[in-house]
C-alpha positions in Angstrom: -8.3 -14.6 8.1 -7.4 -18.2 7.2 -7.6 -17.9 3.2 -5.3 -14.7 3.3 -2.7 -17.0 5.8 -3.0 -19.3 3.1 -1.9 -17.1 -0.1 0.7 -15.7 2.6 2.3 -19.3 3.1 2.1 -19.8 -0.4 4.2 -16.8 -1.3 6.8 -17.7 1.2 7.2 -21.0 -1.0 7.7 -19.2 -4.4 11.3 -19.2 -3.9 11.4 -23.1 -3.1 9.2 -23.7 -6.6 11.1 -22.0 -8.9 14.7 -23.1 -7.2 13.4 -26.8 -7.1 10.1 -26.9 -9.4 10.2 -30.5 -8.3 9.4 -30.0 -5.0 6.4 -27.6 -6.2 3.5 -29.7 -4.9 5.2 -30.8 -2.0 6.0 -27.5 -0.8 3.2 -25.7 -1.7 1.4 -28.1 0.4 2.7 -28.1 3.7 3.1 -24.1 3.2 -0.5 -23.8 3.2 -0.8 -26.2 5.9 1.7 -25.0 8.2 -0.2 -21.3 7.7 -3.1 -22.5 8.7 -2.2 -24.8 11.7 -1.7 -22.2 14.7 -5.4 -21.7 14.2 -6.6 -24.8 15.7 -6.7 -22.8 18.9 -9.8 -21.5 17.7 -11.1 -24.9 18.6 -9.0 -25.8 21.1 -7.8 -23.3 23.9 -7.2 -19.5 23.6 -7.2 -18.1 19.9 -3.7 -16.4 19.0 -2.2 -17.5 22.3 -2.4 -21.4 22.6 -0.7 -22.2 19.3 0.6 -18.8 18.1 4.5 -18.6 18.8 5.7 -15.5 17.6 9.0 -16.2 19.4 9.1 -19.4 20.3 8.2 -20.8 16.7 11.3 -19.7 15.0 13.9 -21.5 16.7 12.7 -24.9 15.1 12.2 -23.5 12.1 15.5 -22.1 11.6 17.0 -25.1 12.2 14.4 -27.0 10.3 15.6 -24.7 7.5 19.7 -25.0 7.4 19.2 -28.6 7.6 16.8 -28.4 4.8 19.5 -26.6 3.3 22.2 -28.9 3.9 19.6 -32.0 2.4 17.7 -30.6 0.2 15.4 -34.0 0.6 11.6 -33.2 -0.5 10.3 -34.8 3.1 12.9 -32.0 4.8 12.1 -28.9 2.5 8.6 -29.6 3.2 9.2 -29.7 6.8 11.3 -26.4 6.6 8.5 -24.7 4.5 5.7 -26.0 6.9 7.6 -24.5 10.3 8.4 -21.0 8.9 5.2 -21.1 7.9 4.2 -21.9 11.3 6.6 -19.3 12.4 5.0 -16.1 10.1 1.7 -16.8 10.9 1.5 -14.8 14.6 3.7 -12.2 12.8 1.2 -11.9 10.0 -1.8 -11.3 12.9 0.6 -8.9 14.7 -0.2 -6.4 11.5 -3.2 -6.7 11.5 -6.2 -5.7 14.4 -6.5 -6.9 17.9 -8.4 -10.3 19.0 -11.8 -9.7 20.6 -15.4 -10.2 19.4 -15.4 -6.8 17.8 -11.9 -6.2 16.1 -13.2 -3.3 14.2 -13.7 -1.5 17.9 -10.0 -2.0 18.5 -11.3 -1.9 21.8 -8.4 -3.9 23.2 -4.8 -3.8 22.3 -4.2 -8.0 22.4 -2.4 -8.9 19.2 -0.5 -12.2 20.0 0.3 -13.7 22.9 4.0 -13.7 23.6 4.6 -17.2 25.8 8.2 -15.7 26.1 8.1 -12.9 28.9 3.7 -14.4 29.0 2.1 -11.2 27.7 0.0 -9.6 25.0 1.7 -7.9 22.1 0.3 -4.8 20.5 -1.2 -5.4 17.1 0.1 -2.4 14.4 -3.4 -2.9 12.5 -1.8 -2.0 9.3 -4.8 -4.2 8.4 -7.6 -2.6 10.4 -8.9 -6.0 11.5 -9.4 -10.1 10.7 -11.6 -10.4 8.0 -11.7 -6.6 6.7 -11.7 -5.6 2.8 -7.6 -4.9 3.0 -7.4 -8.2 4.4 -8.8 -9.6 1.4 -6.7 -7.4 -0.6 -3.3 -8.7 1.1 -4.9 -12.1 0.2 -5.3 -11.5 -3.6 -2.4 -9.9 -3.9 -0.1 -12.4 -2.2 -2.5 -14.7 -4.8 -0.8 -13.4 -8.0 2.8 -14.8 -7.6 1.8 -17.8 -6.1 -0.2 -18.3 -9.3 2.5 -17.2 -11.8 4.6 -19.5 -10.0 2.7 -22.7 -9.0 1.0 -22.3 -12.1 -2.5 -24.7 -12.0 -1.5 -27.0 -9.7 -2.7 -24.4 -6.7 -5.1 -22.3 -9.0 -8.5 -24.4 -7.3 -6.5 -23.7 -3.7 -6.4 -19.9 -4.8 -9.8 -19.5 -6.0 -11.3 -21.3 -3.2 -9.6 -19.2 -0.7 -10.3 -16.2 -2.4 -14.1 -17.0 -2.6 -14.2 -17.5 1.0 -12.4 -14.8 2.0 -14.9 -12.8 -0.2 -18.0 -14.4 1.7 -16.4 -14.0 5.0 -15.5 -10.5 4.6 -19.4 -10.0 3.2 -20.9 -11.5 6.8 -17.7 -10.7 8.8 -19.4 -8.2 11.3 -22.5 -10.5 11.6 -20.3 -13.8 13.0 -17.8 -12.1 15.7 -17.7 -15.5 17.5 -15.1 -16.4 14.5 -12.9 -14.2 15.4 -11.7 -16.9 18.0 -12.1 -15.0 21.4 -15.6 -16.8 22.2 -14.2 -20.2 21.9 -16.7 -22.5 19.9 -15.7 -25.7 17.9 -14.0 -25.7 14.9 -16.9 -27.6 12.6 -19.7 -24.7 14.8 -17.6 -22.3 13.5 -17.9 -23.5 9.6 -21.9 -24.1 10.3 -21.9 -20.7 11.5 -20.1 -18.9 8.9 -22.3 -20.7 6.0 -25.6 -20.1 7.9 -24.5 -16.0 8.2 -23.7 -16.3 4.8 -26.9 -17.8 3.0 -28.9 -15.7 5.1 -26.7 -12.6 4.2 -27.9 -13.0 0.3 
């Protein structure tokens, strides 16, 4: 689920914040958004196939990184952050269940789509599916370093996250549309989740 992307991306930055604390915000930042941004195939094309690279994402951001390396400029760390990021996302879903309506059925075995050899890898469902209790967990726990770390600067980004993840994980089996395989729009998708959720209490 998006909030536990997020705290993922987050923790990937750690080692950036405490190297450079200067570049904190900055990387911080684009880590969450670059964990978050192969999701906008939920609105537009096929969820964890349209956007989701698991191969094809980490050639940038390897470079993006041994430039970042080489010029340790705050607009080029950022960048480097934001791709590998980018990059860990599809990896991150690979762990976890497959993508259909029902991912707690496992009745399908599509993890990611791979647009190098243009087939569907196996998810390991180490997390038994998007939105499941030990997704929640990975989030929190990936939560506490970036915390330690980033100190309050990210504390309302963590405890937004984690509240959502909590609500989603409450309604998750009574919204399957959001687990991206019945395409709907992105802002649907929010109305959706928030209606499930009041009328959940």
């Amino acid at each position: 689920m998006a909030p536990t992307h997020a705290m993922v991306g987050l923790l990937l930055a750690t080692p950036v914040a405490i190297v450079a604390p200067e570049l904190a915000p900055s990387v911080a930042a684009a880590a969450v958004l670059g964990s978050l941004a192969p999701d906008l195939d939920m609105a537009v094309g096929t969820h964890r196939r349209t956007f989701h690279l698991p191969l094809l994402a980490w050639p940038p951001a390897l470079v993006a990184a041994g430039i970042a390396l080489a010029r340790p400029t705050p607009w080029l760390v950022a960048s480097a952050v934001f791709l590998l990021t980018v990059a860990v996302h599809p990896l991150c879903d690979l762990l976890g269940g497959s993508s259909e309506p029902h991912p707690w059925l496992a009745r399908t075995n599509r993890g990611v789509y791979s647009h190098v050899g243009r087939r569907w890898i196996e998810p390991r469902r180490l997390v038994r599916y998007d939105g499941s209790p030990g997704d929640l967990a990975v989030a929190a726990l990936a939560a506490v370093p970036a915390l330690v770390v980033f100190g309050p600067s990210v504390e309302p980004v963590v405890v937004a996250a984690l509240v959502v993840g909590t609500g989603y994980v409450v309604v998750r089996k009574r919204v399957p549309q959001l687990s991206g395989r019945i395409p709907i729009p992105g802002p649907l998708a929010v109305l959706v989740w928030v209606v499930a959720f009041v009328r959940s209490r």
